[in-house]
MARDRENDO-761662 format. One record per residue (C-alpha): y, x, z. Coordinates in Angstrom, 2 decimals, padded with zeros to 5 digits. Layout:
MARDRENDO-761662
<atom py="Y" px="X" pz="Z"/>
...
This chain:
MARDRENDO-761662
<atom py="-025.10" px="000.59" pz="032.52"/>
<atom py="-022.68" px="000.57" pz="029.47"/>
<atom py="-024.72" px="003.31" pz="027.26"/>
<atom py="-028.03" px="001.88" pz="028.70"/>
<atom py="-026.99" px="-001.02" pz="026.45"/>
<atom py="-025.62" px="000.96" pz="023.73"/>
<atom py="-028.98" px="001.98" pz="022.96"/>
<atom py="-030.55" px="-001.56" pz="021.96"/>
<atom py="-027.20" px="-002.56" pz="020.34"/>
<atom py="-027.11" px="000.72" pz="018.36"/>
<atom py="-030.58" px="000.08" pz="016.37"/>
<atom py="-028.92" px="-003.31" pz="015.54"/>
<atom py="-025.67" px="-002.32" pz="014.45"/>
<atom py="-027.02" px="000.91" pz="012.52"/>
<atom py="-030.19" px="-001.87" pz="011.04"/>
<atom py="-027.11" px="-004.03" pz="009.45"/>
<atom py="-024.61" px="-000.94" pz="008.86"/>
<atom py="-027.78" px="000.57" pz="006.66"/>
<atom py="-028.62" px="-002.98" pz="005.20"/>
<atom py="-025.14" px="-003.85" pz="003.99"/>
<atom py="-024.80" px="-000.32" pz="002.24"/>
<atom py="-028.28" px="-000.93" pz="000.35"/>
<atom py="-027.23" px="-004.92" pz="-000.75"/>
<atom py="-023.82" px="-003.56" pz="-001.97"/>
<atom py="-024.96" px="-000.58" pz="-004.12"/>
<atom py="-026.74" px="-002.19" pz="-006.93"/>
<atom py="-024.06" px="-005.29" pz="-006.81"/>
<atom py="-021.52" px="-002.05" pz="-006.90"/>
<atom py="-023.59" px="-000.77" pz="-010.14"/>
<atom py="-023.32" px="-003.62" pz="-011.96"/>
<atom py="-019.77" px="-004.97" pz="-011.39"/>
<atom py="-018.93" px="-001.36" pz="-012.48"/>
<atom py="-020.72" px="-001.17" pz="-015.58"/>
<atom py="-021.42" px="-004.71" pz="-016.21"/>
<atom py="-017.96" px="-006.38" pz="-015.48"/>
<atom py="-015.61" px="-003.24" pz="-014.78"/>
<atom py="-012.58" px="-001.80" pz="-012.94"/>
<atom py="-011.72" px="-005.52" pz="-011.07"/>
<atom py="-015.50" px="-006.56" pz="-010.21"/>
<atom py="-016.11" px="-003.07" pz="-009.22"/>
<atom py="-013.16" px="-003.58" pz="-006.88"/>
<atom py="-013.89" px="-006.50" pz="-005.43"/>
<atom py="-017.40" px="-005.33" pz="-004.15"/>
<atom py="-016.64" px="-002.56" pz="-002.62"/>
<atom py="-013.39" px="-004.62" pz="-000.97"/>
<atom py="-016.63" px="-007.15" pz="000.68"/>
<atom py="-018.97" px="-004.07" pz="000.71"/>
<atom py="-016.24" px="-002.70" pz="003.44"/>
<atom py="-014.89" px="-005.56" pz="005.37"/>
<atom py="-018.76" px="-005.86" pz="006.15"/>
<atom py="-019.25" px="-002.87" pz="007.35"/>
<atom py="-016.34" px="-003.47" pz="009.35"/>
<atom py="-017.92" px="-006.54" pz="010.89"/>
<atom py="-020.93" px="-005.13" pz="011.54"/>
<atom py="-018.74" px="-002.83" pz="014.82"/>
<atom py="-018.52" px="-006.53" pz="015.83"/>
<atom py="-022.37" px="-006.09" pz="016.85"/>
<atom py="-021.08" px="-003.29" pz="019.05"/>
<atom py="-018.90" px="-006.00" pz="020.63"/>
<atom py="-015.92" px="-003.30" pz="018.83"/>
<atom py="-013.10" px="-005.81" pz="017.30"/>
<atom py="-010.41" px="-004.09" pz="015.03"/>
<atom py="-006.78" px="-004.54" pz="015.54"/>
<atom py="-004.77" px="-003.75" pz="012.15"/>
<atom py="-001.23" px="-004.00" pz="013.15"/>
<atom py="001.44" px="-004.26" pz="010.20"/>
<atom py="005.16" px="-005.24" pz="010.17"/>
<atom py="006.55" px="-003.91" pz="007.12"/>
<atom py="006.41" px="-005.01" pz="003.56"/>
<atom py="004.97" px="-002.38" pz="001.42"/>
<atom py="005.34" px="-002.67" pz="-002.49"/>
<atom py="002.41" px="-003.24" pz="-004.47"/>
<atom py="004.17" px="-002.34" pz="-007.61"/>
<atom py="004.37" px="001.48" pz="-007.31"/>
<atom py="002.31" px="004.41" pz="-005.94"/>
<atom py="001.75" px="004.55" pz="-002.29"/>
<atom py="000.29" px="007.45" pz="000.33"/>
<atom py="-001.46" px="006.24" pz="003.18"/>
<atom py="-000.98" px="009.26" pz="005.51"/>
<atom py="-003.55" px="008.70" pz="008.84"/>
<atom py="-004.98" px="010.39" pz="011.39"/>
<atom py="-008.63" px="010.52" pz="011.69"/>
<atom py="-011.33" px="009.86" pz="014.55"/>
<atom py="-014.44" px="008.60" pz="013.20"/>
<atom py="-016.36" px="006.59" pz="009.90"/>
<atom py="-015.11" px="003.48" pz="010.75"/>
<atom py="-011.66" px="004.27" pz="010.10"/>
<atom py="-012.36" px="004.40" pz="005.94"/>
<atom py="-013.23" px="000.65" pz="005.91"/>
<atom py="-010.78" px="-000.65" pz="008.31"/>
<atom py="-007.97" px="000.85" pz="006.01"/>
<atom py="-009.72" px="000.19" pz="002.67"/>
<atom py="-010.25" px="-003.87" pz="003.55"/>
<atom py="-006.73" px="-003.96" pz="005.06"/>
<atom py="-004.87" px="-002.08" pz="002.65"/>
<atom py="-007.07" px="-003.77" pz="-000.31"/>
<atom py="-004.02" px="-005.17" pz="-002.28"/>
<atom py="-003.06" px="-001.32" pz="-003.22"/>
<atom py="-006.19" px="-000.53" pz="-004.79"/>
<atom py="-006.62" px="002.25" pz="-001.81"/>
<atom py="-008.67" px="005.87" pz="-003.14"/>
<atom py="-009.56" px="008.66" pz="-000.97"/>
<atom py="-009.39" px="012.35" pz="-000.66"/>
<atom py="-012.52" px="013.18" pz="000.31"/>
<atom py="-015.02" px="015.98" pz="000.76"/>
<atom py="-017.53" px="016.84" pz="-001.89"/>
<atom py="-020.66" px="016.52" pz="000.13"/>
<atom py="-019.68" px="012.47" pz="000.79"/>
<atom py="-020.06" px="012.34" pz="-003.69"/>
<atom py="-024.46" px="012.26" pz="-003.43"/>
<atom py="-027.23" px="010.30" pz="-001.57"/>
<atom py="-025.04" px="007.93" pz="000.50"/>
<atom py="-026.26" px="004.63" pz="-000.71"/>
<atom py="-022.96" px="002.46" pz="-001.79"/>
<atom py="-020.67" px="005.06" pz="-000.52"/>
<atom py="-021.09" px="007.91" pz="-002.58"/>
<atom py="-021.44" px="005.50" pz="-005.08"/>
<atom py="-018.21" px="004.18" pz="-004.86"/>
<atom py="-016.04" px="007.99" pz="-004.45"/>
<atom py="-017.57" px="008.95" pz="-007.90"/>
<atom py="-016.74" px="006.36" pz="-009.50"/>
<atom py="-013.63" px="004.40" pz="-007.70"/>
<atom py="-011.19" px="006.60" pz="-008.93"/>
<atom py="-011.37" px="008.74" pz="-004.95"/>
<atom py="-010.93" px="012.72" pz="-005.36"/>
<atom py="-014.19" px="014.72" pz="-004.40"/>
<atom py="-012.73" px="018.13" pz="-003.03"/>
<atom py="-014.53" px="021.68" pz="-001.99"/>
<atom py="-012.98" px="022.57" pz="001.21"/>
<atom py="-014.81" px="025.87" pz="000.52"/>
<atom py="-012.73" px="026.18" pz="-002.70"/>
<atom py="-009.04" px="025.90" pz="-001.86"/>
<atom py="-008.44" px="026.10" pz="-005.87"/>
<atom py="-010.52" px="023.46" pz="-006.97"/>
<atom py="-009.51" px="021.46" pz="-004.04"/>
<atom py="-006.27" px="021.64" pz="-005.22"/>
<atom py="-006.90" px="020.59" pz="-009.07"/>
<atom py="-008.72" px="017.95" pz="-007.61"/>
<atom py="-005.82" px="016.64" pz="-005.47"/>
<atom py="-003.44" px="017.16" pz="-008.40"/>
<atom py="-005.09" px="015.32" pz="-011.06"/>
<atom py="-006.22" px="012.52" pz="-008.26"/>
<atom py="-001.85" px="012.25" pz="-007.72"/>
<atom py="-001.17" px="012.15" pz="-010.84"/>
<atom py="-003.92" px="009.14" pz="-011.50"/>
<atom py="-001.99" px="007.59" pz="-008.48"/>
<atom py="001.50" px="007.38" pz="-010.02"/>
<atom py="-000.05" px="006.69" pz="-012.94"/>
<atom py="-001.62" px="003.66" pz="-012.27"/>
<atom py="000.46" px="003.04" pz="-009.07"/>
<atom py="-002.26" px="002.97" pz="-006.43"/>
<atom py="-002.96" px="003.95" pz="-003.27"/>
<atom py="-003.93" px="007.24" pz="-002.11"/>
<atom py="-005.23" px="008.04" pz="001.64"/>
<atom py="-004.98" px="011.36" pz="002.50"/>
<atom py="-006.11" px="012.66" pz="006.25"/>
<atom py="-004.50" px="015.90" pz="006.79"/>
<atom py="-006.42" px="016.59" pz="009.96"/>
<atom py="-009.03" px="018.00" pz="007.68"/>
<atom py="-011.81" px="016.86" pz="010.20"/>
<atom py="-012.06" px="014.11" pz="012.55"/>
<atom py="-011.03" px="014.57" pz="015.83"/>
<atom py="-014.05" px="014.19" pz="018.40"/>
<atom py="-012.48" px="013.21" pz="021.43"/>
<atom py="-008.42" px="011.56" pz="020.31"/>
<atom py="-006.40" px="014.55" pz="020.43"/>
<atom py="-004.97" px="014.90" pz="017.53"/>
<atom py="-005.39" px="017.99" pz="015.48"/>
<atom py="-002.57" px="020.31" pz="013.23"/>
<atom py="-001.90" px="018.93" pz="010.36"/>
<atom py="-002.71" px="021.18" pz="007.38"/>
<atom py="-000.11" px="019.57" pz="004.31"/>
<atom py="-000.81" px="021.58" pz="001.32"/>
<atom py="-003.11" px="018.73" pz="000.05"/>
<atom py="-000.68" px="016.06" pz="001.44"/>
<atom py="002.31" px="018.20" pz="-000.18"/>
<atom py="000.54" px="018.26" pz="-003.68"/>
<atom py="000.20" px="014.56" pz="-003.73"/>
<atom py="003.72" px="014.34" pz="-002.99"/>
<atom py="004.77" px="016.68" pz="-006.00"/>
<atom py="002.54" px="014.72" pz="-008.23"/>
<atom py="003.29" px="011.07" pz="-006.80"/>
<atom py="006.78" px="011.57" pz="-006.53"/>
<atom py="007.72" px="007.68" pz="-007.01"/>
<atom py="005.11" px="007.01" pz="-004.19"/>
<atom py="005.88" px="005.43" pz="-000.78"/>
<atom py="004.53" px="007.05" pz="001.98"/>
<atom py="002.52" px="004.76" pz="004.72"/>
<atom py="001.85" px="006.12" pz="007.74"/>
<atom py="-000.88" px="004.97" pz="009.89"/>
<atom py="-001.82" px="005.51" pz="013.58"/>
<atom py="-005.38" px="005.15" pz="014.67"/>
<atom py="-006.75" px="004.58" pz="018.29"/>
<atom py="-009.95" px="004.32" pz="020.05"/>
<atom py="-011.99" px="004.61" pz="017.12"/>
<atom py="-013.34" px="008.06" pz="018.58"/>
<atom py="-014.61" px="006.22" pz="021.33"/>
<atom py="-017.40" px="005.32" pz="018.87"/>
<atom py="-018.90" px="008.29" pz="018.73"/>
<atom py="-018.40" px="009.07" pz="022.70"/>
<atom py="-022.09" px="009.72" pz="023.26"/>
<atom py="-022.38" px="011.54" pz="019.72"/>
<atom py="-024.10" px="009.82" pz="016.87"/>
<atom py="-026.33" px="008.21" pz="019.20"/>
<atom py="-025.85" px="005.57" pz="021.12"/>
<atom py="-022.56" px="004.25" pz="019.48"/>
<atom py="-019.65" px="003.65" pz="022.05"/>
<atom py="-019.68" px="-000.06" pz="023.03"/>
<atom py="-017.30" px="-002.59" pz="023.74"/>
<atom py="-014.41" px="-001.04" pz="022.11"/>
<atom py="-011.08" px="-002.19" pz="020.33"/>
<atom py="-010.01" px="-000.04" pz="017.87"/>
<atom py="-006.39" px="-000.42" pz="016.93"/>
<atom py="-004.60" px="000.59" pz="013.95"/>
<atom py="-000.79" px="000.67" pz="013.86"/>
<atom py="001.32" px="000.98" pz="010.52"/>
<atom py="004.80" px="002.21" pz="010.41"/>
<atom py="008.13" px="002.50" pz="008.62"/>
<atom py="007.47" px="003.38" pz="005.15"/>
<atom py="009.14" px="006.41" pz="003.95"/>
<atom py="010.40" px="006.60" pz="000.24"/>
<atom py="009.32" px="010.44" pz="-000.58"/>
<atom py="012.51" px="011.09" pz="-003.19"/>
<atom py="014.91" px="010.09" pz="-000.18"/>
<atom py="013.92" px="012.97" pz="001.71"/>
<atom py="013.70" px="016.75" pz="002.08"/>
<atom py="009.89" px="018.14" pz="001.83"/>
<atom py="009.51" px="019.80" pz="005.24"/>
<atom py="011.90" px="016.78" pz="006.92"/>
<atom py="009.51" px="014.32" pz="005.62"/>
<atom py="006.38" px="015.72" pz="006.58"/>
<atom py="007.38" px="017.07" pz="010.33"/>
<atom py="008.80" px="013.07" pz="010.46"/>
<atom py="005.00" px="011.86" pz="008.86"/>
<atom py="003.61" px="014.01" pz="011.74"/>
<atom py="005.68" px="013.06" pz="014.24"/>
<atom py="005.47" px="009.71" pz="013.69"/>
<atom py="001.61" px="009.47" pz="013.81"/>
<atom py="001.24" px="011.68" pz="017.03"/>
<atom py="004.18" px="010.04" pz="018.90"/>
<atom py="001.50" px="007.02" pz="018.70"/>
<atom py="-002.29" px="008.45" pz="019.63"/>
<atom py="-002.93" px="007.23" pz="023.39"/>
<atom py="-005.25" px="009.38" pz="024.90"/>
């Protein structure tokens, strides 16, 4: 009975996903070139808390769960792990006050209406998992832009989604280049649950009547630790938390 209903609720949620991407990409274009850096930002902060309202048409609230002061005034890593689309504006509306920038594949950078947009021009990295090199470059001169301008930087060192919660090995070269280039930043890291559950029957129908809950926890300074402590604690810390 519950994917039976899926199905009508699915063309409505995917009608007003696809609407609110089309609305926000010419307002994108011309707070970017029009207005700039600040207008720019504040569009694509609305353009994703909509999208993030529109899994509220899938009767799928969001539960963003943070006790811990994190500075805005310096560089910051957002370390996750990752189970479907709707993680990306869930952190990027919550998180808004850091200025938050992905690492994100090259194929996302072309013919998604607001989104692609946004990575090629937002100041996100665009890497070639094919290319470990250029990936690399990419990730470098994205940290150093970071503690540069002492922003936010999400990183999901999955590498892929994970299609049904489990939680796949990290792979920390990218993760571990940020940290040699950021090395003022904070590092955030983020549990996320249930948001697979979205994408239970595939692509189509969306999962239904779902809370997906994110959990923030102890920021870690990354000059107050040893490399390989640090990330086997970032690890840790994230997988101690996925409920399967």
């Amino acid at each position: 009975m519950r994917k039976l209903l899926a199905y009508p609720l699915t063309v409505i949620y995917f009608f007003f996903f696809g609407l609110t991407l089309l609305v926000f990409h010419p307002i994108q274009w011309l707070c970017f070139n029009v207005f700039g850096y600040k207008a720019h930002k504040k569009s694509v902060d609305f353009l994703n808390f909509s999208l993030m309202r529109c899994l509220l048409l899938l009767g799928n609230p969001v539960s963003f769960k943070n006790k811990y002061t994190i500075p805005t005034d310096a560089p910051i890593i957002i370390v996750a792990n990752h189970q479907s689309m709707s993680d990306i504006p869930t952190i990027i509306w919550h998180m808004r006050k850091h200025h938050v920038k992905f690492v994100s594949k090259k194929e996302l950078g072309k013919g998604i209406p607001s989104v692609s947009y946004n990575l090629r021009n937002g100041g996100s990295a665009l890497i070639d998992r094919k290319n470990p090199r250029q990936a690399i470059l990419a990730i470098r001169n994205f940290g150093k832009y970071i503690q540069d301008t002492k922003r936010a930087a999400v990183i999901f060192p999955e590498g892929t989604r994970s299609r049904d919660g489990v939680p796949k090995k990290f792979q920390t070269k990218g993760l571990e280049t940020l940290m040699k280039y950021v090395p003022d930043a904070t590092i955030v890291p983020i549990t996320i649950n249930n948001s697979w559950k979205t994408l239970r029957y595939g692509k189509f129908p969306m999962g239904i009547g779902i809370c997906l809950k994110f959990e923030v926890h102890e920021p870690l300074k990354v000059n107050e630790y040893e490399k390989d402590v640090l990330l086997e604690s970032i690890e840790k810390t994230i997988k101690d938390n996925i409920i399967i």
